[in-house]
Backbone bond lengths (Angstrom), bond angles and torsions (degrees), N, CA, C in turn:
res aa  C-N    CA-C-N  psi(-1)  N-CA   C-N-CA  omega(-1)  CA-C   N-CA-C  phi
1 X - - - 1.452 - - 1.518 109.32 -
2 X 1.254 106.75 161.87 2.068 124.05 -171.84 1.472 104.68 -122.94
3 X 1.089 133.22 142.58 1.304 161.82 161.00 1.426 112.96 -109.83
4 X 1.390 102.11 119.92 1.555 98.65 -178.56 1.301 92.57 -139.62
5 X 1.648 117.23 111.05 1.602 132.87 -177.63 1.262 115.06 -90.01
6 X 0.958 101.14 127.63 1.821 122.95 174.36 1.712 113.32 -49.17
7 X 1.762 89.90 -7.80 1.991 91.99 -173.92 1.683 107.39 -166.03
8 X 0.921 128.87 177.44 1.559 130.74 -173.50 1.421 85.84 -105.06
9 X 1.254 148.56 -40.47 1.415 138.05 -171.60 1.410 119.47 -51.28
10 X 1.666 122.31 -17.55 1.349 138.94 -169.65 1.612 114.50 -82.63
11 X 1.499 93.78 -39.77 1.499 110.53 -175.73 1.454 119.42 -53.33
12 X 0.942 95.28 -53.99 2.165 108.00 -174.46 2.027 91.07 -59.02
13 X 0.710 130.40 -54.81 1.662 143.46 -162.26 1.899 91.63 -79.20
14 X 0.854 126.99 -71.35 1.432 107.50 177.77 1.518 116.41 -76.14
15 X 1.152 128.10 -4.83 1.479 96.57 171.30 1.841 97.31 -111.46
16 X 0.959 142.46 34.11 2.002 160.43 114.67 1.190 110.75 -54.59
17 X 1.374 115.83 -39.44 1.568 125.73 163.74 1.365 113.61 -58.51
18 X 1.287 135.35 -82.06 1.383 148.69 -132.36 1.519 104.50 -127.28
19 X 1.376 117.73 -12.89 1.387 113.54 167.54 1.571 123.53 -73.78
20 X 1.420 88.79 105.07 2.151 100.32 -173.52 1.747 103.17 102.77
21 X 1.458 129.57 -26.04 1.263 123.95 -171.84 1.618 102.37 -41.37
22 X 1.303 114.23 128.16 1.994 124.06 159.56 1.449 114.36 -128.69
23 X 1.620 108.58 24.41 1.705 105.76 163.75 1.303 128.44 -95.03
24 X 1.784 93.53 52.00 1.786 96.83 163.07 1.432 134.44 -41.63
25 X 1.407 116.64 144.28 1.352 111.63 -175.90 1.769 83.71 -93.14
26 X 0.767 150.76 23.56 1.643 145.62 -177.67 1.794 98.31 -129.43
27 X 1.654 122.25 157.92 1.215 128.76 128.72 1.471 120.43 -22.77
28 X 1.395 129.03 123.42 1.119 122.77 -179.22 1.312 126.23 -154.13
29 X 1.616 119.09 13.56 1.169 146.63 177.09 1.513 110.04 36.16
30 X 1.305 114.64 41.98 1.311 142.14 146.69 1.660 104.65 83.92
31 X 1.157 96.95 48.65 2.122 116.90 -169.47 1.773 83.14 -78.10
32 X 1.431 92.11 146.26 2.274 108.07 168.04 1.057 71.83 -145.43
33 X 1.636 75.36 149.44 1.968 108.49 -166.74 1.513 73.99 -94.66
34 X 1.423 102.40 158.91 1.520 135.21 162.87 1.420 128.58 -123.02
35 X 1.047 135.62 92.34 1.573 159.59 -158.66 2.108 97.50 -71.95
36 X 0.990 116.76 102.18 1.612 121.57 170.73 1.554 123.84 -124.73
37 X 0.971 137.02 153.28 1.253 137.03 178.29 1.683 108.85 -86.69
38 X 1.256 110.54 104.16 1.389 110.57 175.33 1.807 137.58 -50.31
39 X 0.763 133.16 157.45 1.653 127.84 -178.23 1.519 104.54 -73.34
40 X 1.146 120.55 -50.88 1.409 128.28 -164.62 1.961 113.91 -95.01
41 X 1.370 107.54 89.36 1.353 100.75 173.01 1.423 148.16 -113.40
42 X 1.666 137.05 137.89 1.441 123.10 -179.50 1.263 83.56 118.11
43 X 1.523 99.65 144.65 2.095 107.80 -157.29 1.853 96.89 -82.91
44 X 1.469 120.59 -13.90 1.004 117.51 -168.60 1.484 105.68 -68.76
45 X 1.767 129.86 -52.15 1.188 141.08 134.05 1.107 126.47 13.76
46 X 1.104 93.34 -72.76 1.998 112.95 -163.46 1.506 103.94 -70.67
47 X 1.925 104.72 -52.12 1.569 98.81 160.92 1.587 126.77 -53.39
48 X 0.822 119.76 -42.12 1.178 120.74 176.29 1.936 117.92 -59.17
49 X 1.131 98.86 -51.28 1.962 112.91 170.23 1.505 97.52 -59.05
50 X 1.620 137.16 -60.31 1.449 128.75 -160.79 1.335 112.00 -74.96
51 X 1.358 113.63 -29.58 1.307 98.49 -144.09 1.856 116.97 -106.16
52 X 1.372 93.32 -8.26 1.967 93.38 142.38 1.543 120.66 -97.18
53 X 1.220 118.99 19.94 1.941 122.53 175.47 1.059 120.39 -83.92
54 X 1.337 126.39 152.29 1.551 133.66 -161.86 1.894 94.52 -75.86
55 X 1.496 109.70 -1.77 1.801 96.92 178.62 1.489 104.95 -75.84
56 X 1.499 131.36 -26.75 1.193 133.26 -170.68 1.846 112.89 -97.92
57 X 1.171 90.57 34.63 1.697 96.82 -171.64 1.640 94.23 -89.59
58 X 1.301 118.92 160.40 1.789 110.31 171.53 1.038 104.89 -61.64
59 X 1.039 135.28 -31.22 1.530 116.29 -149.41 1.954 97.10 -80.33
60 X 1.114 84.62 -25.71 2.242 78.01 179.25 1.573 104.84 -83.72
61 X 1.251 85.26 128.68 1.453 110.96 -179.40 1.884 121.49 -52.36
62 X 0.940 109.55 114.14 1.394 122.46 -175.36 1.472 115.08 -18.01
63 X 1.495 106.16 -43.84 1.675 112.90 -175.60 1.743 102.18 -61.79
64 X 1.160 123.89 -50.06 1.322 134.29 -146.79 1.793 98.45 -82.02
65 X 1.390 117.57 -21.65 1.683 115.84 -171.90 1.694 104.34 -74.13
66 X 0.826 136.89 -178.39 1.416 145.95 154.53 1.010 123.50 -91.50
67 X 1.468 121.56 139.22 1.647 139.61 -157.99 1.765 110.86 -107.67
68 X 0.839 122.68 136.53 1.264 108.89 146.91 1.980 117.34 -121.33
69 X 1.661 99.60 146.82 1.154 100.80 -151.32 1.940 87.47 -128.66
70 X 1.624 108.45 129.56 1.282 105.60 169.85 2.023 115.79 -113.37
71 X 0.944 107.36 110.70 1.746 104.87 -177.18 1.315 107.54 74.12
72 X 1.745 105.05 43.47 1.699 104.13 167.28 1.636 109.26 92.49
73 X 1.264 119.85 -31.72 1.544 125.28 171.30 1.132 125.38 -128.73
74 X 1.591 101.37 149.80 1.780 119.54 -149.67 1.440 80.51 -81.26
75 X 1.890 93.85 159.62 1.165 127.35 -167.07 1.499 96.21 -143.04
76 X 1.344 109.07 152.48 1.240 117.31 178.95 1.450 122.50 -64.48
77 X 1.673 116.25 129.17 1.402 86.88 179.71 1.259 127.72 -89.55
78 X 1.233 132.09 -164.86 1.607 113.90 166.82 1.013 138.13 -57.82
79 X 1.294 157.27 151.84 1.070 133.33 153.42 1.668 140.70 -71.55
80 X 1.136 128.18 156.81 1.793 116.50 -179.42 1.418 108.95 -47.16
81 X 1.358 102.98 163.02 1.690 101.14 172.93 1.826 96.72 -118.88
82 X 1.310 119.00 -6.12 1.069 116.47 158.36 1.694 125.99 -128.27
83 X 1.491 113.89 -154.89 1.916 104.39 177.33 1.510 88.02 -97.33
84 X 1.754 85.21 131.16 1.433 91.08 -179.61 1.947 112.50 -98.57
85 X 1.354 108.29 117.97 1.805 100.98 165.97 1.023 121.16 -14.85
86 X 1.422 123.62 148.61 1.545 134.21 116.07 1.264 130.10 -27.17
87 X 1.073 134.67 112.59 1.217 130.87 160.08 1.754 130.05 -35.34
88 X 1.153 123.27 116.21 1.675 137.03 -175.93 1.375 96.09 -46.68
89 X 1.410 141.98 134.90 1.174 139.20 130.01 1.510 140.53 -60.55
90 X 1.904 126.25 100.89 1.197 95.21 -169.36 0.963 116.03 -82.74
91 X 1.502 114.36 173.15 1.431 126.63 156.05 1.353 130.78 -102.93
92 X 1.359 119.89 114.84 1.583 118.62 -165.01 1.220 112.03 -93.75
């Protein structure tokens, strides 16, 4: 998962938070979250990176796309500006 903060003041306080946390309420075969500074930043960005990708194709399930959320509730995201792929299937 991505965090994309409205401010640099958020950062230091959530990743003190969630950096190393492993008290899943799920099975989790003993996964710690790891808190990093991403390559790609500023929500304008991110819209721009998600929202022609094969993650926002129908066929991927609503949970799995990325949200953007203003004052606690999701907001629509953009839409593609082109036809977006299918997602590649790997093979492991």
């Amino acid at each position: 998962a991505f965090v994309n903060f409205v401010g640099p003041a958020h950062v230091a306080s959530c990743r003190q938070r969630l950096h190393g946390f492993s008290g899943w309420a799920v099975p989790s075969n003993g996964k710690v979250c790891e808190v990093s500074l991403a390559e790609v930043h500023g929500l304008a960005h991110n819209i721009e990176r998600y929202r022609n990708s094969p993650v926002m194709h129908p066929t991927v399930p609503d949970g799995l796309k990325p949200v953007i959320l203003s004052e606690g509730r999701r907001v629509r995201f953009p839409p593609p500006t082109k036809a977006v792929k299918a997602p590649r299937v790997r093979k492991d």
